[in-house]
N, CA and C of each residue as an Amber inpcrd file, in Angstrom:
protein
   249
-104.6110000  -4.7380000  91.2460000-104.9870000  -5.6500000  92.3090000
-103.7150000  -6.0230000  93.0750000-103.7880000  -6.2610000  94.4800000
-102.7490000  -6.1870000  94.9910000-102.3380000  -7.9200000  95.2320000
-100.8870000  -8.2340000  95.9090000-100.5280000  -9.6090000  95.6690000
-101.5770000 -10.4170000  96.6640000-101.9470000  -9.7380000  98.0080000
-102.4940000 -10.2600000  99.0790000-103.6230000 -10.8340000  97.9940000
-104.6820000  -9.7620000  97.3790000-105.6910000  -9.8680000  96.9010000
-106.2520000 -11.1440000  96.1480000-104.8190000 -11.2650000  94.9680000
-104.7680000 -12.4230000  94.1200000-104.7950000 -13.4850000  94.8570000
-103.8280000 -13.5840000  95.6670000-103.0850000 -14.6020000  96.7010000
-104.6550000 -15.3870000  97.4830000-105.6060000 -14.3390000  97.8790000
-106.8020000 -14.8660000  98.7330000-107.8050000 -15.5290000  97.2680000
-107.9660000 -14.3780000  96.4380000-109.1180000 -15.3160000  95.2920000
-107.9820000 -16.3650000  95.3210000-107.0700000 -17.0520000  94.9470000
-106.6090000 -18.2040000  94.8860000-107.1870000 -19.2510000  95.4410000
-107.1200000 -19.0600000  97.1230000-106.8320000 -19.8410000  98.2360000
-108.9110000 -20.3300000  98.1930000-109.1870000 -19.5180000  97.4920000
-111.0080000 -19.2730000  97.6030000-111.6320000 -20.6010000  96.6740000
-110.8420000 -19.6860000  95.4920000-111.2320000 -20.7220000  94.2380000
-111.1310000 -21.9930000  94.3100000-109.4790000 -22.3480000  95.2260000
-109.2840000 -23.4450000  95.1960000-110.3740000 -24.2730000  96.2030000
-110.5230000 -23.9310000  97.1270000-111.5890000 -24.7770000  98.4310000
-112.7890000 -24.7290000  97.6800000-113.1520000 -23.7610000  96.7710000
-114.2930000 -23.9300000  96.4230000-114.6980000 -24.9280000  95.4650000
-113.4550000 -25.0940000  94.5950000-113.7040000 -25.9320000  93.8070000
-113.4360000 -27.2060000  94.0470000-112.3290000 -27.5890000  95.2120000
-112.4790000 -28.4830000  95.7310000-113.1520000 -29.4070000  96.3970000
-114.2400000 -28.5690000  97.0440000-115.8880000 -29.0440000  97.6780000
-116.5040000 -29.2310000  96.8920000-116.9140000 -28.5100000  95.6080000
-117.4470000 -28.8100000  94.1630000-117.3150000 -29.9830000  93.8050000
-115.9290000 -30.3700000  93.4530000-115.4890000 -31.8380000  93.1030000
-116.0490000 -32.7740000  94.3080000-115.8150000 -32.5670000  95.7550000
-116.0300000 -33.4360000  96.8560000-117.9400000 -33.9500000  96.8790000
-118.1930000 -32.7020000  96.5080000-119.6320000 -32.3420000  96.6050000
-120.0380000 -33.6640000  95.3030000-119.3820000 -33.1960000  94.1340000
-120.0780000 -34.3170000  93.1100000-119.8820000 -35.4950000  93.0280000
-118.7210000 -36.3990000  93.6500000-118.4820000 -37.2990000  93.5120000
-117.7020000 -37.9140000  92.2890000-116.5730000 -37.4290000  92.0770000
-115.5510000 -36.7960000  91.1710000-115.9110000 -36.1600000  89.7580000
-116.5990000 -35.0640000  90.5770000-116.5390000 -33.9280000  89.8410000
-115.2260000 -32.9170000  89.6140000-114.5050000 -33.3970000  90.3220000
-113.0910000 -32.3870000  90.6770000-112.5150000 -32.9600000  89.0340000
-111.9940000 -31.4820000  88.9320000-110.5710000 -31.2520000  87.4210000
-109.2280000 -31.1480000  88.5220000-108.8470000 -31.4940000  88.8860000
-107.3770000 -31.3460000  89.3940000-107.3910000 -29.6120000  90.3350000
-105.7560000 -30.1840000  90.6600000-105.7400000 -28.5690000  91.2730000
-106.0040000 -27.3220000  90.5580000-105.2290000 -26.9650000  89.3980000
-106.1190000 -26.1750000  88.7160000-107.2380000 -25.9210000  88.2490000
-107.4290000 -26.7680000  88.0900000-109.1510000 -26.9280000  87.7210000
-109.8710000 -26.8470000  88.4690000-109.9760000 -27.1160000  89.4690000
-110.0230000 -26.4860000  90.3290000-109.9710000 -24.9820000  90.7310000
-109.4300000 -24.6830000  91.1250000-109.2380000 -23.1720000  91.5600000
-109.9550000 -22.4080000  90.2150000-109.5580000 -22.7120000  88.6270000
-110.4060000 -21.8180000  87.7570000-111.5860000 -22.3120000  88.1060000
-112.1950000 -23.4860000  87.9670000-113.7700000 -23.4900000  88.6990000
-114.2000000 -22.8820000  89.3270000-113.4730000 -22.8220000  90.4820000
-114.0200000 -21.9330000  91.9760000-113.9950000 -20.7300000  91.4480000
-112.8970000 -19.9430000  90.8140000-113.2870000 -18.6600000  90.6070000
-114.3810000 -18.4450000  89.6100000-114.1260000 -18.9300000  88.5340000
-115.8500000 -18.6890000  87.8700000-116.1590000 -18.9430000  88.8800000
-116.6630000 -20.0320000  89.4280000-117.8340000 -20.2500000  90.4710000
-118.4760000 -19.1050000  91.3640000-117.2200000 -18.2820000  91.9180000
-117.9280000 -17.2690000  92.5650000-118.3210000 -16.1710000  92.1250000
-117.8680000 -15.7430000  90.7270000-118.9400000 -15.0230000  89.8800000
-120.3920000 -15.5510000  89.6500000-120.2420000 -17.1000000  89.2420000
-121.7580000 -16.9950000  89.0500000-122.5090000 -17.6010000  90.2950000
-121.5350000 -17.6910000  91.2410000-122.6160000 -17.6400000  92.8190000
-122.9620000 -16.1960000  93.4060000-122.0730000 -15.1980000  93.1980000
-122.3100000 -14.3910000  93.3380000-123.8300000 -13.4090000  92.4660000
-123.5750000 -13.8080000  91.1390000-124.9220000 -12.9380000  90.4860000
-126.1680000 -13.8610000  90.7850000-126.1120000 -15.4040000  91.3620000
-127.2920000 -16.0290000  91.5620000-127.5720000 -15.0540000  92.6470000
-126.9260000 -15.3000000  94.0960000-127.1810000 -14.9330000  95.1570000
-127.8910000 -13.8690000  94.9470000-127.3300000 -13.0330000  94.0770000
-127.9490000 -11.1050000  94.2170000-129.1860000 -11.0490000  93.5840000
-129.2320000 -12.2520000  92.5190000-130.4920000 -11.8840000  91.3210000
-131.7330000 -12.7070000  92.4170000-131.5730000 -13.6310000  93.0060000
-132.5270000 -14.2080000  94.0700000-132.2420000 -12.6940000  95.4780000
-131.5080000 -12.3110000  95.7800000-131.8390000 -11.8610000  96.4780000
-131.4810000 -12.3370000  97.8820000-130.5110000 -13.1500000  98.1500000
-130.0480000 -13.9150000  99.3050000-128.5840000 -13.3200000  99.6440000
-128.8430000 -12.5970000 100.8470000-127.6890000 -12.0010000 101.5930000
-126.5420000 -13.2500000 102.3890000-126.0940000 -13.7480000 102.0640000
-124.9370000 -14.9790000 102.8910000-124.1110000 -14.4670000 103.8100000
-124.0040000 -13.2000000 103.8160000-123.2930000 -12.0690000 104.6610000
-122.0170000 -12.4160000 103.8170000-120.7600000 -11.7160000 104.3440000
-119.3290000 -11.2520000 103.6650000-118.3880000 -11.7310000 104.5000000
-117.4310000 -11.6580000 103.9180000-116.3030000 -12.6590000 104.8060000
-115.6990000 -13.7200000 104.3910000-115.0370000 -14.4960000 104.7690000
-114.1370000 -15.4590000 103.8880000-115.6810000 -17.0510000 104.0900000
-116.3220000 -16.8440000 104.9040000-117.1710000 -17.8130000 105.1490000
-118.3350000 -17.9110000 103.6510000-118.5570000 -16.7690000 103.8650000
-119.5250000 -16.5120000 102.9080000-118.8000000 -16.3870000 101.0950000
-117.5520000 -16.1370000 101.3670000-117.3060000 -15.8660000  99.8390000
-116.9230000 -17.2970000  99.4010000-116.5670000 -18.5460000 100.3440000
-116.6750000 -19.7490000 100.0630000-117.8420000 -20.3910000 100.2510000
-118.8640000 -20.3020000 100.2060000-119.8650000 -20.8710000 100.6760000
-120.6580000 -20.2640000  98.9970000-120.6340000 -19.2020000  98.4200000
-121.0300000 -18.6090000  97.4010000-120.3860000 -19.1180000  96.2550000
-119.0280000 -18.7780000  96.0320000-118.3170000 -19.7740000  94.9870000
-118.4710000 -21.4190000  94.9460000-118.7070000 -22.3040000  95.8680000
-119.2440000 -23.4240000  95.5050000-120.3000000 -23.5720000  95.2980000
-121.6600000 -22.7100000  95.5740000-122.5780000 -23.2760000  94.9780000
-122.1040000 -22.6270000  93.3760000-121.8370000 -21.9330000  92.9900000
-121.8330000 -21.4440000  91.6050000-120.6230000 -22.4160000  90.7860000
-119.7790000 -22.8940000  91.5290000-118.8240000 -24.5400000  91.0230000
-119.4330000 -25.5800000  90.8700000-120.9090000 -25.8020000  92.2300000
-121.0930000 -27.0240000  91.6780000-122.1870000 -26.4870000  90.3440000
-122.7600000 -25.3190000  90.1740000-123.1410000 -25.4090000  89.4980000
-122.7520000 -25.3060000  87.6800000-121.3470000 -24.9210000  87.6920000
-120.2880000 -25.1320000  86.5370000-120.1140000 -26.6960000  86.4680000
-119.6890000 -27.3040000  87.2300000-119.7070000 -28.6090000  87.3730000
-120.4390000 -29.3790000  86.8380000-121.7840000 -29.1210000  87.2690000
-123.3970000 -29.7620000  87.0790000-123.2670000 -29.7040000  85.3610000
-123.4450000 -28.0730000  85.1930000-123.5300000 -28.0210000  83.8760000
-122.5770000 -28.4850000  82.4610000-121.1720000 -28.5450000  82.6110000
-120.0690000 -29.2890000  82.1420000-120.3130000 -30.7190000  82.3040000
-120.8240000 -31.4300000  83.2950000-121.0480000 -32.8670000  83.1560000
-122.3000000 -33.0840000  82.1760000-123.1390000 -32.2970000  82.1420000
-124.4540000 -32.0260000  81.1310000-123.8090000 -32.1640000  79.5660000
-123.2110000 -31.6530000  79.4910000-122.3600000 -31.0010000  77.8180000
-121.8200000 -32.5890000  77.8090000-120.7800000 -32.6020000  78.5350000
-120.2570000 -34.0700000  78.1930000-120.7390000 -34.7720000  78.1660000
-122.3410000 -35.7920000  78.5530000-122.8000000 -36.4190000  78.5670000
-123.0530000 -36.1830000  77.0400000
């Protein structure tokens, strides 16, 4: 994988998980925690999206828009456990 490559999932994970946290109402783990959120997140926004069947189109719009729903839904579910 190349540095650009890493360098963008970074920049992804992090906004994503940052809206995640914004989204829950301190749901946010810090900056790192962040960014690992977001990236899980867009794995499992990504296999929701495909297993429903919902095209978001491609692009930096869509690959953030996909990783937070799948953050808040790491989120959702981690506040579940801890409760």
């Amino acid at each position: 994988m190349e540095l650009e490559a890493i360098l963008i999932m970074l920049v992804i994970g992090g906004v994503a998980g940052w809206l995640a946290g914004a989204l829950l109402k301190g749901g946010g783990m810090g900056l790192s925690g962040n960014i690992v959120v977001g990236i899980i997140g867009s794995v499992v926004g990504g296999v929701i999206f495909q297993a429903v069947g919902i095209s978001i189109g491609g692009g930096l719009i869509g690959a953030i828009v996909s990783a937070t729903v799948g953050a808040v839904i790491i989120l959702l579910v981690l506040g579940a456990i801890k409760k």
